[in-house]
Backbone as XML, in Angstrom:
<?xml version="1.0"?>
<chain id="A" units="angstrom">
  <residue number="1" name="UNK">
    <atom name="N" x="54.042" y="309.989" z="-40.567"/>
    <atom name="CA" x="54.319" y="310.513" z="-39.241"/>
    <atom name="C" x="55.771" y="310.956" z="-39.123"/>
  </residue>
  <residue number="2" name="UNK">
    <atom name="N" x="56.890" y="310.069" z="-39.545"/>
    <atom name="CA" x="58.394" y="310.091" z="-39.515"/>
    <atom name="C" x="58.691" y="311.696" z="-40.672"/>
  </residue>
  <residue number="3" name="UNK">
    <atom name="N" x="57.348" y="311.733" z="-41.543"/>
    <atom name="CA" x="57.760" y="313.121" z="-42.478"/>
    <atom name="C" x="56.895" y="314.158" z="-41.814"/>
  </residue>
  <residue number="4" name="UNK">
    <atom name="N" x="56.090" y="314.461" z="-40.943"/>
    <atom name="CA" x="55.662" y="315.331" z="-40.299"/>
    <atom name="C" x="56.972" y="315.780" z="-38.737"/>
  </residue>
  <residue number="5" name="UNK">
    <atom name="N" x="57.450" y="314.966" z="-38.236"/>
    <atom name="CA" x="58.212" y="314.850" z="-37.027"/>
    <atom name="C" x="59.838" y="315.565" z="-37.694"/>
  </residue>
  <residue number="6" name="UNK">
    <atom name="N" x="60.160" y="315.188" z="-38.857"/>
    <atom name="CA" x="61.227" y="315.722" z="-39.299"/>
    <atom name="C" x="61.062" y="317.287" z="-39.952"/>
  </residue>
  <residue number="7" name="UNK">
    <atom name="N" x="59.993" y="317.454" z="-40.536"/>
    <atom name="CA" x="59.476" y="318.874" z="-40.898"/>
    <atom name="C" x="59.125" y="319.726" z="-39.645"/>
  </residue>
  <residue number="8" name="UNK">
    <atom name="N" x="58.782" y="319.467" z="-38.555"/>
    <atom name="CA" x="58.739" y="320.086" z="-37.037"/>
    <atom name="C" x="60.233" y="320.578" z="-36.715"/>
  </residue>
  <residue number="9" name="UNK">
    <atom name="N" x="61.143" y="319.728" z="-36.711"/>
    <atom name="CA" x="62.638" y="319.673" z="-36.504"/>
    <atom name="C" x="63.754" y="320.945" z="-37.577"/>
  </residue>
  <residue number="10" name="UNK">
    <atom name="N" x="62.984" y="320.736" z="-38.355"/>
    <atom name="CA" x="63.460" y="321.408" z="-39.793"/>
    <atom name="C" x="62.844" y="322.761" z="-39.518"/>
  </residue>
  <residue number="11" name="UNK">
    <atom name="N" x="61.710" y="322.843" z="-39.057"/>
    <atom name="CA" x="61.570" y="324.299" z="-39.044"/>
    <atom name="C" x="61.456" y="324.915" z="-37.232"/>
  </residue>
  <residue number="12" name="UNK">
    <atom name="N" x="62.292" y="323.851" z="-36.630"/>
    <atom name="CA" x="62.773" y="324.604" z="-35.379"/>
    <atom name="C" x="64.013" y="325.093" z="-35.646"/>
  </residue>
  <residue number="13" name="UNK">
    <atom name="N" x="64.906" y="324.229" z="-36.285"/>
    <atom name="CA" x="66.045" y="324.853" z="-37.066"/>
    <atom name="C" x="65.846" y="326.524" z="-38.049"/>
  </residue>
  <residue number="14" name="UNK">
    <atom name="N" x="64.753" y="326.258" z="-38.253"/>
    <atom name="CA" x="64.884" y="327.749" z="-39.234"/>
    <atom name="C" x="64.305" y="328.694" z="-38.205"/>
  </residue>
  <residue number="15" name="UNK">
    <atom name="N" x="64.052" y="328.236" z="-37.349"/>
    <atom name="CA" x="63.262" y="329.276" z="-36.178"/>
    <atom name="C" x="64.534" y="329.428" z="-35.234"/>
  </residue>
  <residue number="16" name="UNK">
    <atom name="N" x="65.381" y="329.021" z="-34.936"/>
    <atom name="CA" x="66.964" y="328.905" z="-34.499"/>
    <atom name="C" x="67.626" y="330.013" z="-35.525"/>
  </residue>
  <residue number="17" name="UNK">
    <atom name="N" x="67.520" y="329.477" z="-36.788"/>
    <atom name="CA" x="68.343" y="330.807" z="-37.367"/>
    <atom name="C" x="67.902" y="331.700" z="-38.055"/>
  </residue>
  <residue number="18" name="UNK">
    <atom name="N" x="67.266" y="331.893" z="-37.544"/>
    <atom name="CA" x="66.511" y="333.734" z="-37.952"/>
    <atom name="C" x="67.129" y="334.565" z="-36.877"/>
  </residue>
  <residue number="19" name="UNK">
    <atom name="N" x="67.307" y="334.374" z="-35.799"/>
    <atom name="CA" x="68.295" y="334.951" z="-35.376"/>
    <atom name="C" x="69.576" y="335.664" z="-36.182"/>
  </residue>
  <residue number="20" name="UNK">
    <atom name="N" x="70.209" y="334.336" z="-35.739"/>
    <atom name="CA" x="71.671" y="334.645" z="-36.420"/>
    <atom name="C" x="71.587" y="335.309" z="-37.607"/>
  </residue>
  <residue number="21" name="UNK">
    <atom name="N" x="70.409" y="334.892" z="-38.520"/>
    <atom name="CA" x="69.897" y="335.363" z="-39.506"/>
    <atom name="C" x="70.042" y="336.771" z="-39.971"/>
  </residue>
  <residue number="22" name="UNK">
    <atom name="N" x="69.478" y="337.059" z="-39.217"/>
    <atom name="CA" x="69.075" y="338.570" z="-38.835"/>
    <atom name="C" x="70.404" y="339.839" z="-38.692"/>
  </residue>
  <residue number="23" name="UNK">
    <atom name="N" x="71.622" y="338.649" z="-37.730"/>
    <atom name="CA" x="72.191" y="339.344" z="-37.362"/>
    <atom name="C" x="73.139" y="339.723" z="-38.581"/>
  </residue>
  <residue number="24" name="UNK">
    <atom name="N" x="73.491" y="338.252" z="-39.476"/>
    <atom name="CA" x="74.415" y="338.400" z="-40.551"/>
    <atom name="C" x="73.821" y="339.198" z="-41.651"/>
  </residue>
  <residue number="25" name="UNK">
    <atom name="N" x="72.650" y="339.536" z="-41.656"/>
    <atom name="CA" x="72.495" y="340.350" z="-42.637"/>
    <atom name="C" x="72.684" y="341.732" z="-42.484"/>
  </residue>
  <residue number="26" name="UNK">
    <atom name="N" x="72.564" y="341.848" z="-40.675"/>
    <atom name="CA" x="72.696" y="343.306" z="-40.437"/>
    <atom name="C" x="74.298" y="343.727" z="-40.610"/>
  </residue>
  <residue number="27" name="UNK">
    <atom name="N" x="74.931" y="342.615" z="-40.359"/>
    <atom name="CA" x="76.465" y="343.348" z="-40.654"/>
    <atom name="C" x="76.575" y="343.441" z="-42.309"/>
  </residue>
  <residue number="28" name="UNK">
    <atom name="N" x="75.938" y="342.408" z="-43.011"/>
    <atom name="CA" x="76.400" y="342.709" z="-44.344"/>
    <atom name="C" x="75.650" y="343.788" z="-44.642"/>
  </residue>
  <residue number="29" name="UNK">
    <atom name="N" x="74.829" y="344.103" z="-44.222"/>
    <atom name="CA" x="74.434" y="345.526" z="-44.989"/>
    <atom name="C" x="75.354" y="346.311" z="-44.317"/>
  </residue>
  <residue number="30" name="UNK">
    <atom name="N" x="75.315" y="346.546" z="-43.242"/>
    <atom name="CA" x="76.872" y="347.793" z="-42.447"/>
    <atom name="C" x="77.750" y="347.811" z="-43.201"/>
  </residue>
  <residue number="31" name="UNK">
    <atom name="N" x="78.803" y="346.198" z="-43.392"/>
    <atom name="CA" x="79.724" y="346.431" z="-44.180"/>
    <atom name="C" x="79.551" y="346.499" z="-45.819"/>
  </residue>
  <residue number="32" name="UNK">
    <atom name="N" x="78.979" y="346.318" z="-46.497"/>
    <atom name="CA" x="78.705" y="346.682" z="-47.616"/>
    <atom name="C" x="78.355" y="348.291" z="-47.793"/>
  </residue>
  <residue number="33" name="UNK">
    <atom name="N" x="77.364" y="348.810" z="-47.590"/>
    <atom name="CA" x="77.069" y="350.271" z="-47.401"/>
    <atom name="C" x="78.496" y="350.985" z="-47.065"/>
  </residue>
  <residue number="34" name="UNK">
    <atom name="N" x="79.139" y="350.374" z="-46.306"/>
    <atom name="CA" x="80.259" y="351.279" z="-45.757"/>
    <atom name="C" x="81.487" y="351.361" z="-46.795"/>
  </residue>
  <residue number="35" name="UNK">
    <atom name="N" x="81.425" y="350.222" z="-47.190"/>
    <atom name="CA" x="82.255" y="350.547" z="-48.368"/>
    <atom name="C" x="81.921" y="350.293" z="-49.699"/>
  </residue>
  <residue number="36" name="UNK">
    <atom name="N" x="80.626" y="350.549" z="-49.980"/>
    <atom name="CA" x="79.903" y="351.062" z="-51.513"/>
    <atom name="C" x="79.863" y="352.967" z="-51.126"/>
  </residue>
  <residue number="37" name="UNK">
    <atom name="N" x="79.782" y="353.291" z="-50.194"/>
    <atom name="CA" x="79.491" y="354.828" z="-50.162"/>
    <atom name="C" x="80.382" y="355.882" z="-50.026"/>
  </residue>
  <residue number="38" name="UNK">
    <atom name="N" x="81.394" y="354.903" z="-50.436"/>
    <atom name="CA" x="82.951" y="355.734" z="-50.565"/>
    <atom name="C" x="83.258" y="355.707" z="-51.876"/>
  </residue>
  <residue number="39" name="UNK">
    <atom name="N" x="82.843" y="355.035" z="-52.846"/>
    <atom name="CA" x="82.690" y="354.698" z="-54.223"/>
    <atom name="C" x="81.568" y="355.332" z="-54.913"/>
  </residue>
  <residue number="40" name="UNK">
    <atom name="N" x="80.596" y="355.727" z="-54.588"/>
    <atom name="CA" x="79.127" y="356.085" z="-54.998"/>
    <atom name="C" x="79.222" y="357.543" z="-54.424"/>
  </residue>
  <residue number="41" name="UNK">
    <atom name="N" x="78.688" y="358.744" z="-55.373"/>
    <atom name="CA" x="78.470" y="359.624" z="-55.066"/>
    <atom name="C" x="76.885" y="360.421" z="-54.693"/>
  </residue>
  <residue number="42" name="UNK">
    <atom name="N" x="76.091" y="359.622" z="-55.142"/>
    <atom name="CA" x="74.399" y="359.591" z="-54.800"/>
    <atom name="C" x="74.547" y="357.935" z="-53.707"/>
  </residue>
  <residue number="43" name="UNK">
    <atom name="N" x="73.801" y="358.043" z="-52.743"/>
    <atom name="CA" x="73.831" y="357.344" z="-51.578"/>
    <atom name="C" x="72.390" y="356.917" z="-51.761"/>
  </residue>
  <residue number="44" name="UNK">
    <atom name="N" x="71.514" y="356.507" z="-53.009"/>
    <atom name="CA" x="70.979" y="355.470" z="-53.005"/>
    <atom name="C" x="71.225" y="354.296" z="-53.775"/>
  </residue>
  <residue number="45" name="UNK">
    <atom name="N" x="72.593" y="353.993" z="-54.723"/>
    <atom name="CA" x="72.720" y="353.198" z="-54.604"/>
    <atom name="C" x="73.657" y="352.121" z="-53.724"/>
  </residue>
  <residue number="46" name="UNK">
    <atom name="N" x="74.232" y="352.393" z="-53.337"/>
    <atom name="CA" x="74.935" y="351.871" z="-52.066"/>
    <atom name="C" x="73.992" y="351.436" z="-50.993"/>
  </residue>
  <residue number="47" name="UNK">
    <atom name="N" x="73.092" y="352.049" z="-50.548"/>
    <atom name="CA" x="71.698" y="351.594" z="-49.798"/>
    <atom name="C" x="71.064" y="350.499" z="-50.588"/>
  </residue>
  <residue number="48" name="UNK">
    <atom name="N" x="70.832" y="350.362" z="-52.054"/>
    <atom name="CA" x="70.302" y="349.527" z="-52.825"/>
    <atom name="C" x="71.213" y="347.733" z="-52.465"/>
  </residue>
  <residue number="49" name="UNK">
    <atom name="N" x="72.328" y="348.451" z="-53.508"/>
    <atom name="CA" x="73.225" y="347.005" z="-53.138"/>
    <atom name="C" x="73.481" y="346.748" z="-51.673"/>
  </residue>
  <residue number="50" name="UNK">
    <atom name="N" x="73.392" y="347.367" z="-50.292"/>
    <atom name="CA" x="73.648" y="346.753" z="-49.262"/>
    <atom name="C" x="72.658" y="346.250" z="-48.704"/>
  </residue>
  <residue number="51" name="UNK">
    <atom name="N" x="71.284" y="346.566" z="-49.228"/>
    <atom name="CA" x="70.185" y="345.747" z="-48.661"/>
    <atom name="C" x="69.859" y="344.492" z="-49.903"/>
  </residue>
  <residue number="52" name="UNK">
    <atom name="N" x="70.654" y="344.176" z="-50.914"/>
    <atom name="CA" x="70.889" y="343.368" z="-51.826"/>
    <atom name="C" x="71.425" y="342.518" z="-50.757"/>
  </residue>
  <residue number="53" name="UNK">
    <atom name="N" x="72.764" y="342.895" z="-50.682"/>
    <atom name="CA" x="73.680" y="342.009" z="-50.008"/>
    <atom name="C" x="72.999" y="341.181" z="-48.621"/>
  </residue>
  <residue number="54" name="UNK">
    <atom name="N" x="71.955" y="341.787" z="-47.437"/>
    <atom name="CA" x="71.682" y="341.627" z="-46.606"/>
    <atom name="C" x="70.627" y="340.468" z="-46.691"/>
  </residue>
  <residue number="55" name="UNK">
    <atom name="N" x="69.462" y="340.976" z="-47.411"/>
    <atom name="CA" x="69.198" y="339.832" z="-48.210"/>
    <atom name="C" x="69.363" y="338.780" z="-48.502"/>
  </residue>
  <residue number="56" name="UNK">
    <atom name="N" x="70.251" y="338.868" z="-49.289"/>
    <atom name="CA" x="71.434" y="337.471" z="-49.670"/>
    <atom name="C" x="72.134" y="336.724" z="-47.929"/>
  </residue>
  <residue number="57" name="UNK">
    <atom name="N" x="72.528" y="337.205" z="-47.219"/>
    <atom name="CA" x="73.399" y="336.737" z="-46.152"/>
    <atom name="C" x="72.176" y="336.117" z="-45.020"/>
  </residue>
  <residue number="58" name="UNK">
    <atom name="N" x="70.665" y="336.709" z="-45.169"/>
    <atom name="CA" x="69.510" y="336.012" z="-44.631"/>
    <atom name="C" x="69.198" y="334.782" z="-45.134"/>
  </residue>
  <residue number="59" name="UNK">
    <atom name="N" x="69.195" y="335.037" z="-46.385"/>
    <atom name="CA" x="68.778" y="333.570" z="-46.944"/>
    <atom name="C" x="69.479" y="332.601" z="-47.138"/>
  </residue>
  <residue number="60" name="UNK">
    <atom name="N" x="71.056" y="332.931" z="-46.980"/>
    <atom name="CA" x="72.029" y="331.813" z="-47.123"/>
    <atom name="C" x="72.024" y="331.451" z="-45.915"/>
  </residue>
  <residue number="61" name="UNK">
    <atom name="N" x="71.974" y="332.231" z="-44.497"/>
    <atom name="CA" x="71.837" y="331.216" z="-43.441"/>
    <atom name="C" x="70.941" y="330.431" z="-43.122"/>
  </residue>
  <residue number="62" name="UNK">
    <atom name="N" x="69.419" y="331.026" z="-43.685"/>
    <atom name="CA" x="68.242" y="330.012" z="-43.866"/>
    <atom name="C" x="68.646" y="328.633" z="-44.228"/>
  </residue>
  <residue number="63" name="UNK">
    <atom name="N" x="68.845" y="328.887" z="-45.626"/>
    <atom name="CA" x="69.259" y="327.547" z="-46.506"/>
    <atom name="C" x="69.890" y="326.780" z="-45.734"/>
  </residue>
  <residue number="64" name="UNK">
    <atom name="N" x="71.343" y="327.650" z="-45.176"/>
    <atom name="CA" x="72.238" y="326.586" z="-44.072"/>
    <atom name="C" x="71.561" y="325.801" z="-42.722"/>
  </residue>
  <residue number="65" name="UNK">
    <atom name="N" x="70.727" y="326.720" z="-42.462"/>
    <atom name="CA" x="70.344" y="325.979" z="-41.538"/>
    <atom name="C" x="69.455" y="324.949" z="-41.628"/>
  </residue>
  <residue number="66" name="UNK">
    <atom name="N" x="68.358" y="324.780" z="-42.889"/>
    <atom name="CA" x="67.474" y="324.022" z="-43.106"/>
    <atom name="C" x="68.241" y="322.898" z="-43.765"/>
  </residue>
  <residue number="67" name="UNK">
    <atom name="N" x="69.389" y="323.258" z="-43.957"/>
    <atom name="CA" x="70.228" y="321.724" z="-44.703"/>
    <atom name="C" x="70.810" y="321.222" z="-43.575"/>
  </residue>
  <residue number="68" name="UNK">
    <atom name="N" x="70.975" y="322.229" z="-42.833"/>
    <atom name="CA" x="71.594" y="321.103" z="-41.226"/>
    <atom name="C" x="70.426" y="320.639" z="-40.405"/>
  </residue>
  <residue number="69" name="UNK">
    <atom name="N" x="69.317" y="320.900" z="-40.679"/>
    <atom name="CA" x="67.806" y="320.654" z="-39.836"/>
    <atom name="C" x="67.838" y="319.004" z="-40.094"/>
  </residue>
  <residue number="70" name="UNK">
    <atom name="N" x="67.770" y="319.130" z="-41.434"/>
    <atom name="CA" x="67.586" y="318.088" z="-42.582"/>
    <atom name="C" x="68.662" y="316.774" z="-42.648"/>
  </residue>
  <residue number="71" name="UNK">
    <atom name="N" x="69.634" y="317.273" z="-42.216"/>
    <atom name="CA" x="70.770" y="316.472" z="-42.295"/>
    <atom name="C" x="70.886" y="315.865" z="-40.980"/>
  </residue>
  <residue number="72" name="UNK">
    <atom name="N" x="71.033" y="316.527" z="-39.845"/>
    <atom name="CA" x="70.537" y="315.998" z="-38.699"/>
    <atom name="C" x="69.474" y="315.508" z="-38.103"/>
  </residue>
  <residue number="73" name="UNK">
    <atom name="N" x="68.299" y="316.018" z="-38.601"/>
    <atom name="CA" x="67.131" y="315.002" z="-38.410"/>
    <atom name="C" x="67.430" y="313.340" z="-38.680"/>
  </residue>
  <residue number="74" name="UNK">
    <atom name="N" x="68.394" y="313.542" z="-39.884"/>
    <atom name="CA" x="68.635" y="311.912" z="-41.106"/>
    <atom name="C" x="69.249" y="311.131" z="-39.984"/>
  </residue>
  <residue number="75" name="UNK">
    <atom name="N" x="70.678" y="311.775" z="-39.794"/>
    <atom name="CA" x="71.678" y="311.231" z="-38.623"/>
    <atom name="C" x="70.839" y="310.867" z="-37.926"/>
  </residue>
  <residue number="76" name="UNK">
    <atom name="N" x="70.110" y="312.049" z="-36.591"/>
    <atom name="CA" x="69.853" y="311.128" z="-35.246"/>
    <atom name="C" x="68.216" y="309.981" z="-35.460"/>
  </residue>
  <residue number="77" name="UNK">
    <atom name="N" x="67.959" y="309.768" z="-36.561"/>
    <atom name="CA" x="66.343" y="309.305" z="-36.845"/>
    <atom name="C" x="67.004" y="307.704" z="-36.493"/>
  </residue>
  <residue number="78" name="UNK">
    <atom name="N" x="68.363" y="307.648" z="-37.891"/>
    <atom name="CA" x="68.590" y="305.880" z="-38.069"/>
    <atom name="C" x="69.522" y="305.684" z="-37.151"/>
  </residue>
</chain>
């Protein structure tokens, strides 16, 4: 029961940051693209690596947030 109640918690946390989620990936693709396409003279790869990058900045806030879901579930349980 105590591992069903903490997995609820854990993925209200990841439902919390999909947001933010969302948002940090949208700047890293802006800022990446913006300055890969000053360097790149065909403008698909700069589109490539900035939706690389965006990618990446989604799933690292995932992770972050499911390790603070996780970590705070621990704290306020004991």
């Amino acid at each position: 029961m105590k591992l069903l109640e903490s997995m609820s918690n854990i993925l209200l946390f990841l439902g919390f940051a999909s947001i933010p989620g969302f948002f940090a990936s949208l700047i890293a693709f802006i800022i990446t693209y913006d300055e890969y396409s000053k360097h790149y003279v065909d403008k698909k790869m700069p589109f490539r690596l900035a939706l690389e990058a965006a990618i990446f900045a989604f799933f690292v806030v995932l992770l972050l947030a499911i390790i603070t879901g996780f970590v705070l579930t621990k704290a306020y349980s004991s």
